[in-house]
C-alpha positions, 0 to 999 in steps of 0.5 A: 736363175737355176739352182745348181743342185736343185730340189723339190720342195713340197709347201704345207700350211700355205694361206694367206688371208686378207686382214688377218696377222701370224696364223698360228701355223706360223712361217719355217721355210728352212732359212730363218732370215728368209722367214723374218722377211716373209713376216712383213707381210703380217705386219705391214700388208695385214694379210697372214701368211703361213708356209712349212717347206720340207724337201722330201727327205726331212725327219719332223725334228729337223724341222727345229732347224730354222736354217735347214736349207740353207746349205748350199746357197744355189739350193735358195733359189729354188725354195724361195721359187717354190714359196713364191709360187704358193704365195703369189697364187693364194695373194693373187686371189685376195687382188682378185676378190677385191672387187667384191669389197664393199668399197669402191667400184673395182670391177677387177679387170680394170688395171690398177696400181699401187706404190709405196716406198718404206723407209728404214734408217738406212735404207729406202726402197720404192715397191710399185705393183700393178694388177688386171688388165692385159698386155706387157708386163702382166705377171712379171717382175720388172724393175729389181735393182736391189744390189748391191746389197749394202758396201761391206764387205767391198766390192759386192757387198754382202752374199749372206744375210743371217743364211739367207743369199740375197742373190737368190731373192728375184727368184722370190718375187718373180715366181710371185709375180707369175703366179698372182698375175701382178706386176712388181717393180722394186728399186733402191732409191738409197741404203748401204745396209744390206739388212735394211735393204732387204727389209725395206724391199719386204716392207716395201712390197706389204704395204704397196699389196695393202693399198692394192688392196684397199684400192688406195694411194700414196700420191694425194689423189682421194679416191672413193677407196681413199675417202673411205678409209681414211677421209673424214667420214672414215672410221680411222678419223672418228677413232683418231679424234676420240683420241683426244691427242694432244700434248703442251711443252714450256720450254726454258733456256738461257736462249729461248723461251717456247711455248707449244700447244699441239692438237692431233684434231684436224686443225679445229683449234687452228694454227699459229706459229710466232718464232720471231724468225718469219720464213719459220713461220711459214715452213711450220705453219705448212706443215701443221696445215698439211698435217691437219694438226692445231698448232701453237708456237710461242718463242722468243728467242736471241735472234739479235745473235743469230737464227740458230738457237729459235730454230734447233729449240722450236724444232726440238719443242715441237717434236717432242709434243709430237712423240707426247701427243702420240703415245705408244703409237698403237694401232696407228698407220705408221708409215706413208709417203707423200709428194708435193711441190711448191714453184718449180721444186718437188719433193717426196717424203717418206715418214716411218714413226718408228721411234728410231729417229733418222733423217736423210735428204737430198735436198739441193739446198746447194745447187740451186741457190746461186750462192743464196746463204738465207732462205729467200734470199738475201734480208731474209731471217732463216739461213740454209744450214739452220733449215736442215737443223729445223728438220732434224730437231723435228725428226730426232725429237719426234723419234720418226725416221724420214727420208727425204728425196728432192724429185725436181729442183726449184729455182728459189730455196723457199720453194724447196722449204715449203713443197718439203714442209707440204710433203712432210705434212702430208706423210704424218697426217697418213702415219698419224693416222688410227687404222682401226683394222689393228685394233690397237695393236702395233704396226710391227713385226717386233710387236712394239716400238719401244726402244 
């Protein structure tokens, strides 16, 4: 899009530097909401960025004003054309000198991709980069389905976020694109907050680039690179299990009463759950395997009533030995994504241990169980709508938020409850994970996940 009252920018302080956080030249690009966005990058990407953008005309005083150029909003998409340029030429060498990183093999010329989707409370957003190689796409902003940006006010949403015009933002990224040669596909898979929309797109966007850069997936695949950061000769798994994570609960009520044992150890203590509810059994069992956590579960509950008081008090006690084990979650991963599949159903789930518990789903828990009430069928011990309140005990208790995406329906609701408690695994072992290149510090621009 062309500005209607174009201007020239000119960019100092550019950088951005592989594994380094918040420069102290730090980011005023003259729209303040522009410049929370462009922080993720410190944050989730670990690259630094720094940008200072005047037009020529500033005074340094006016420089205070962190909302200078925000007036009249055409004039955006020129600056966040001219910021993405700067960015994507200093990213585009940092994607490039991956092939002289020590693990791996990239040659740099090969094509090389990466995805990752973010999840806010609100929000979700997939980001899928690709970077060497030739031919279509290279260098180009794909997919870019952000709008609209949340449902109020209605219809369109919002044309202002703080004073940033998110109808300007595809020029941010597709100048960026250009210039760094990458191709960049971002798509809402859901949000009705135009905030969290946005957030989630640049969040979204900093941890695809920091898997580009790591030469690392979120499809399950171990790589070398995977192996090397994250796997069991990994620096990651030594500091995680110097940790010693582990918490224990005793849980009493008129209904139930459970015992929890959990171990953040890769299952070297092994895993046992007994709830009196077998199929709960087995979607807890699967999720602590997956996790690669030790887990103990002890219940004894009134199931002569019904399923529903085990069900809520186990995921209510297991979340909260979690949130225990896990501390302030300081220099941990945080977030990951994972897919896995059971019978004919997949499912994906995204995790964000971020302290402000949320789930949503899709799961066709509905649709596809011929009028099946139980999990498993009929006789079975576990009803459909005590699955849904499993999960949400977990995640409201773990203080995690999760989003849930059913990719392909199943023909049994069992297959969907486990391929959900293997992807649910799979995401928390990622985000449980210790990344030692923060050095404890937490995965946030907020700088803390205290609520």
């Amino acid at each position: 899009m062309t500005a209607t009252t174009p201007t020239s920018f000119e960019l100092s302080g550019v950088s951005a530097t592989d594994l380094t956080k918040a420069p102290s030249e730090g980011i005023n690009t003259g729209v303040g909401f522009f410049d929370h966005m462009l922080d993720q990058l410190n944050s989730h990407a670990q690259v630094g960025v720094s940008v200072t953008a005047t037009d020529g005309d500033d005074d340094a005083p006016l420089l205070t004003d962190r909302n200078r150029y925000s007036d009249p909003p055409e004039r955006q998409a020129d600056l966040m054309s001219a910021v993405g340029d700067a960015f994507g030429a200093e990213i585009g060498k940092l994607v490039a000198g991956t092939k002289m990183n020590a693990i791996g093999s990239s040659s740099g010329d090969e094509r090389r991709s990466s995805r990752f989707c973010c999840p806010l409370d609100e929000a979700l957003v997939e980001c899928t980069l690709a970077a060497g190689g030739e031919g279509e796409g290279v260098g180009q902003l794909g997919d870019f389905t952000l709008a609209p940006y949340g449902i109020y006010p209605s219809p369109g949403g919002r044309t202002r976020i703080g004073k940033m015009a998110p109808a300007h933002l595809h020029c941010f990224f597709a100048a960026l694109a250009k210039s760094s040669g990458l191709s960049i596909d971002l798509r809402k898979i859901r949000g009705d907050n135009g905030h969290h929309v946005v957030e989630s797109a640049f969040k979204a966007f900093s941890r695809a680039l920091r898997n580009l850069l790591d030469g690392t997936t979120t499809t399950g695949e171990e790589s070398a690179n995977f192996k090397a950061i994250w796997g069991v000769t990994s620096d990651s798994y030594r500091q995680s299990l110097e940790l010693n994570r582990k918490a224990s609960i005793s849980r009493k009520t008129k209904e139930t009463s459970i015992d929890v044992m959990l171990e953040l150890d890769w299952m070297h203590s092994g895993v046992a759950v007994s709830t009196g509810l077998p199929t709960l059994d087995k979607v807890f069992t699967k999720l602590a395997q997956e996790a690669n956590m030790s887990l103990s579960v002890k219940c004894a509950g009134d199931t002569w009533v019904d399923d529903h008081h085990t069900t809520e008090d186990v995921g209510i006690a297991i979340g909260q030995c979690l949130n225990k084990a896990l501390g302030t979650k300081g220099g941990l991963n945080r977030m990951w994504c994972a897919r896995a599949s059971s019978g004919k159903a997949t499912v994906e789930v995204t995790m964000d241990l971020s302290n402000r518990p949320c789930l949503t789903h899709n799961l066709a828990l509905a649709s596809n169980t011929g009028g099946e009430e139980y999990v498993g069928g009929e006789g079975c011990d576990l009803s459909l709508e005590m699955l849904e309140h499993a999960l949400d005990s977990l995640v409201m208790n773990g203080q995690m938020t999760v989003h849930i995406v059913q990719v392909k329906e199943g023909t049994k609701v069992l297959d969907t409850a486990l391929a959900t408690a293997a992807a649910f695994g799979q995401a928390l072992k990622l985000c449980l994970a210790v990344d030692p290149r923060r050095a404890g510090k937490t995965a946030s621009s907020k700088g803390t996940l205290s609520v």
